[in-house]
C-alpha positions as YAML, in Angstrom:
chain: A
units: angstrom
residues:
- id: 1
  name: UNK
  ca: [14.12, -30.75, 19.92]
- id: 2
  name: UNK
  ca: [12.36, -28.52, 22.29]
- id: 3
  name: UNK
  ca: [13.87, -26.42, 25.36]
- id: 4
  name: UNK
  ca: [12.68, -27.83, 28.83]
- id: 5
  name: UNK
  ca: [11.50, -24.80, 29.46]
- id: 6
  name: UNK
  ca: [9.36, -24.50, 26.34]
- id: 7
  name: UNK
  ca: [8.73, -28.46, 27.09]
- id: 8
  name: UNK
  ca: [7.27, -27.45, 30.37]
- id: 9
  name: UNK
  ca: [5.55, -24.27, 29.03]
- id: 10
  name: UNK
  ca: [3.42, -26.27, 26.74]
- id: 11
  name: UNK
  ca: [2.67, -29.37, 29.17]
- id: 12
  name: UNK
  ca: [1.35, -26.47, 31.38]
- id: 13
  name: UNK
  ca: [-0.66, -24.56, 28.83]
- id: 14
  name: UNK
  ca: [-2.83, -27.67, 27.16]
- id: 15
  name: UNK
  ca: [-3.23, -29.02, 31.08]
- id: 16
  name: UNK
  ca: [-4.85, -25.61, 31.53]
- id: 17
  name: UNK
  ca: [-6.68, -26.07, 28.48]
- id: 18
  name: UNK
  ca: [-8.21, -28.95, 29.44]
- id: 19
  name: UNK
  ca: [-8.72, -28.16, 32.74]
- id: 20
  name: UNK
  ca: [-10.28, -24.73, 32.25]
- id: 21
  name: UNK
  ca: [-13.17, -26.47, 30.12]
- id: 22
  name: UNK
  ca: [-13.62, -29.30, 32.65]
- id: 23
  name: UNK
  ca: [-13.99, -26.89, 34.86]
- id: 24
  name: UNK
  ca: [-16.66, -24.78, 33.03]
- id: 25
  name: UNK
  ca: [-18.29, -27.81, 31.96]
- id: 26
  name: UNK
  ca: [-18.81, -29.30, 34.95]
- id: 27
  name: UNK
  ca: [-19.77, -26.47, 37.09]
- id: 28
  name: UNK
  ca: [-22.34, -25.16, 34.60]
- id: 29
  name: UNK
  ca: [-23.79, -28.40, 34.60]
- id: 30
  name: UNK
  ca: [-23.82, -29.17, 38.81]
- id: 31
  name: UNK
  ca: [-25.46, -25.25, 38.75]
- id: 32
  name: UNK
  ca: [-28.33, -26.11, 36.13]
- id: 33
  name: UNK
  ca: [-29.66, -29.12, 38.65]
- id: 34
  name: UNK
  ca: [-29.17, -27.51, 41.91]
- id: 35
  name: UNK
  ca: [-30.59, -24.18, 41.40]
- id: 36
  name: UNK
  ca: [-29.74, -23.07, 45.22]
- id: 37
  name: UNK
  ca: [-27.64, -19.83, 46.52]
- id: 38
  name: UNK
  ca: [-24.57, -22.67, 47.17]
- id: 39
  name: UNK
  ca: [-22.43, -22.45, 45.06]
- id: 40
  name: UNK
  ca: [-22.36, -25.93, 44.04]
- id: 41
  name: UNK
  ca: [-20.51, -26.27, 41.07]
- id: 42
  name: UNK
  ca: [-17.51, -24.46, 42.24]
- id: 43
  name: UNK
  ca: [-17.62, -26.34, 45.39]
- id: 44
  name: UNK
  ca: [-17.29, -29.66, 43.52]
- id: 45
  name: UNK
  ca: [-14.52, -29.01, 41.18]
- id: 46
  name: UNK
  ca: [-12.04, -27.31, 43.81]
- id: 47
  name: UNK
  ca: [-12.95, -30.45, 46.37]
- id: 48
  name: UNK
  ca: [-12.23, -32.82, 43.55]
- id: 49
  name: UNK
  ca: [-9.34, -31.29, 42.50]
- id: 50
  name: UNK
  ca: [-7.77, -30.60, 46.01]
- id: 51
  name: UNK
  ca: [-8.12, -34.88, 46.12]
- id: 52
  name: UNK
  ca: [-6.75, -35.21, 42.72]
- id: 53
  name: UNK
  ca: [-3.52, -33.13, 43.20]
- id: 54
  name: UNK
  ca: [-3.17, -34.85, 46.54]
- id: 55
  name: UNK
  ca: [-2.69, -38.33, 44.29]
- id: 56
  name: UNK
  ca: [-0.52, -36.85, 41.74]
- id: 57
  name: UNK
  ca: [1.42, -35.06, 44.96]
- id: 58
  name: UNK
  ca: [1.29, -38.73, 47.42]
- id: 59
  name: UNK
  ca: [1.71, -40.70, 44.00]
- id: 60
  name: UNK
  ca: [5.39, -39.52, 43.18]
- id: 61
  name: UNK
  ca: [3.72, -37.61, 40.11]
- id: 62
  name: UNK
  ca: [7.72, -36.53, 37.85]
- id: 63
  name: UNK
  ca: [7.82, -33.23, 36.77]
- id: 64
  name: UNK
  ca: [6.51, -33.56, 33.30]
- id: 65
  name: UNK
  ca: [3.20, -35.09, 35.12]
- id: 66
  name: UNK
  ca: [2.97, -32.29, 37.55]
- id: 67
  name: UNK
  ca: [3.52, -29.39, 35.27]
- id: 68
  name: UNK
  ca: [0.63, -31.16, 33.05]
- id: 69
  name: UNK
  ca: [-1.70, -32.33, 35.21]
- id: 70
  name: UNK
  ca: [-0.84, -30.21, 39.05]
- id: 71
  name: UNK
  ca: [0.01, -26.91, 37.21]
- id: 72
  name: UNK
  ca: [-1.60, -27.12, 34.06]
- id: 73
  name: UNK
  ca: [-5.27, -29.10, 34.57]
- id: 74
  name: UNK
  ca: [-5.48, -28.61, 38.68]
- id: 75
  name: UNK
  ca: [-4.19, -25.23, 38.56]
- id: 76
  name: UNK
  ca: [-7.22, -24.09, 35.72]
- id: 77
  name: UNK
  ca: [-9.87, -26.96, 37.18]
- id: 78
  name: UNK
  ca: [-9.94, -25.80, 40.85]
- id: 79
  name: UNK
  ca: [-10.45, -21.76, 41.06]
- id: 80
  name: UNK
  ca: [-9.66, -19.51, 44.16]
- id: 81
  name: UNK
  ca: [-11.01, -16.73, 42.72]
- id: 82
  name: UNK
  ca: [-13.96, -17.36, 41.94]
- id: 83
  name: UNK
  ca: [-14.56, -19.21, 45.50]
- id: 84
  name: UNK
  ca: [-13.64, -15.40, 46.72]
- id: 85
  name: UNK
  ca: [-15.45, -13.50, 44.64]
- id: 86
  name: UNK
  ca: [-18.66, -16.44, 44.93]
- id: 87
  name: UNK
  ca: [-18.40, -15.73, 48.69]
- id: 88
  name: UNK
  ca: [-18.09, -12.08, 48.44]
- id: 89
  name: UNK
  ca: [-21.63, -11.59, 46.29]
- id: 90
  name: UNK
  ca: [-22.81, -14.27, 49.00]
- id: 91
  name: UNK
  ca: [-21.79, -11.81, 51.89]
- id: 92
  name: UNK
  ca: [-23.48, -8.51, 49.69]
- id: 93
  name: UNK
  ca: [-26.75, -10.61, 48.88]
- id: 94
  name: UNK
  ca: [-27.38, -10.72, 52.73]
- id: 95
  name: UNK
  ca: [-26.43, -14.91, 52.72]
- id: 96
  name: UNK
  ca: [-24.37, -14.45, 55.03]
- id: 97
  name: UNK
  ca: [-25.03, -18.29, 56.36]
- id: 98
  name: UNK
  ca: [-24.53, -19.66, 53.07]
- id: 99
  name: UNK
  ca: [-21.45, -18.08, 52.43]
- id: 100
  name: UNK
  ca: [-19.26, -18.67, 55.48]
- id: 101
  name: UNK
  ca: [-20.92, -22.83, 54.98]
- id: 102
  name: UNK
  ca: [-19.53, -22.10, 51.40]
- id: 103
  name: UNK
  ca: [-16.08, -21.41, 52.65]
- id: 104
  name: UNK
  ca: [-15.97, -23.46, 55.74]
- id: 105
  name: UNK
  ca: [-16.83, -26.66, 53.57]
- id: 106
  name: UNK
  ca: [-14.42, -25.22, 50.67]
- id: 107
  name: UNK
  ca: [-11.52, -25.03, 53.00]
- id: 108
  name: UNK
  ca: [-12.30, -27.66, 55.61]
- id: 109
  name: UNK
  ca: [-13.21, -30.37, 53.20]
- id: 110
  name: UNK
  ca: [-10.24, -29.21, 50.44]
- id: 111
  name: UNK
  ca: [-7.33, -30.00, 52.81]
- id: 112
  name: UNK
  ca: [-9.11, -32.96, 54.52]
- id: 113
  name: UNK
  ca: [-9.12, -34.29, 50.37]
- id: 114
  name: UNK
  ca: [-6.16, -33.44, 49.71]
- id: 115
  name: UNK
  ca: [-4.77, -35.29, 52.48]
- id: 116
  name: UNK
  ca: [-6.70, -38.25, 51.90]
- id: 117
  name: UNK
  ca: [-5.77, -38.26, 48.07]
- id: 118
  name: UNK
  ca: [-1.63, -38.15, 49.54]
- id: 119
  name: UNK
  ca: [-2.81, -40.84, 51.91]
- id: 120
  name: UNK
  ca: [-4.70, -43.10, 49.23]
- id: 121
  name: UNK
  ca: [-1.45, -42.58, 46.37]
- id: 122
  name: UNK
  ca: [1.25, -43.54, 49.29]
- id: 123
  name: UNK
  ca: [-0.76, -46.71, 49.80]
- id: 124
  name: UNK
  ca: [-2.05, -47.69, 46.48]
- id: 125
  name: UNK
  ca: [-0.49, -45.77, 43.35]
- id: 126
  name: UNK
  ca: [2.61, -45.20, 42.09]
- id: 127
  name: UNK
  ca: [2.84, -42.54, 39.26]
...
């Protein structure tokens, strides 16, 4: 039988599996059709997943849930850093515009998701 620990460990690691290669896949994808200095693909997959942890978060998600799917897919889907760094080359390329748009929407938008994912689970899922 495994440890919970090690339990945990591995729920975490093939959530971050999975969602590291959503992640790639989809943002590669959203970048090949809009070919624009917005950072589109990023955008999409840290709004979705800022909604999609607020269900499992609003939805009662147990432990084993959240390690696999909060930590584990959400924490490798959505990406900080590379909103940062995304913004950063936006700020040295002289887009200036785009890039604080880039963050205001990222940030703005994320928590206003977020919320309405807890909202949406309190009313209408249980986990």
């Amino acid at each position: 039988m495994m440890s919970n620990t090690l339990g945990t460990l591995l729920l975490v690691s093939a959530g971050g599996f999975a969602g590291a290669v959503a992640r790639y896949w989809i943002g590669s994808r959203i970048a090949e059709r809009l070919k624009t200095s917005l950072p589109y693909g990023t955008l999409t997959v840290n709004l979705a997943g800022s909604f999609l942890l607020g269900v499992l978060w609003g939805g009662g998600a147990d432990g084993r849930l959240m390690a696999l799917l909060g930590s584990g897919f959400m924490g490798a889907f959505t990406t900080f850093s590379t909103l940062k760094l995304e913004s950063e080359a936006l700020l040295r390329q002289g887009e200036s515009r785009t890039a604080w748009l880039y963050m205001g929407l990222s940030y703005t938008l994320g928590l206003l998701l977020a919320y309405a994912g807890y909202i949406l689970s309190l009313t209408y899922i249980k986990l």
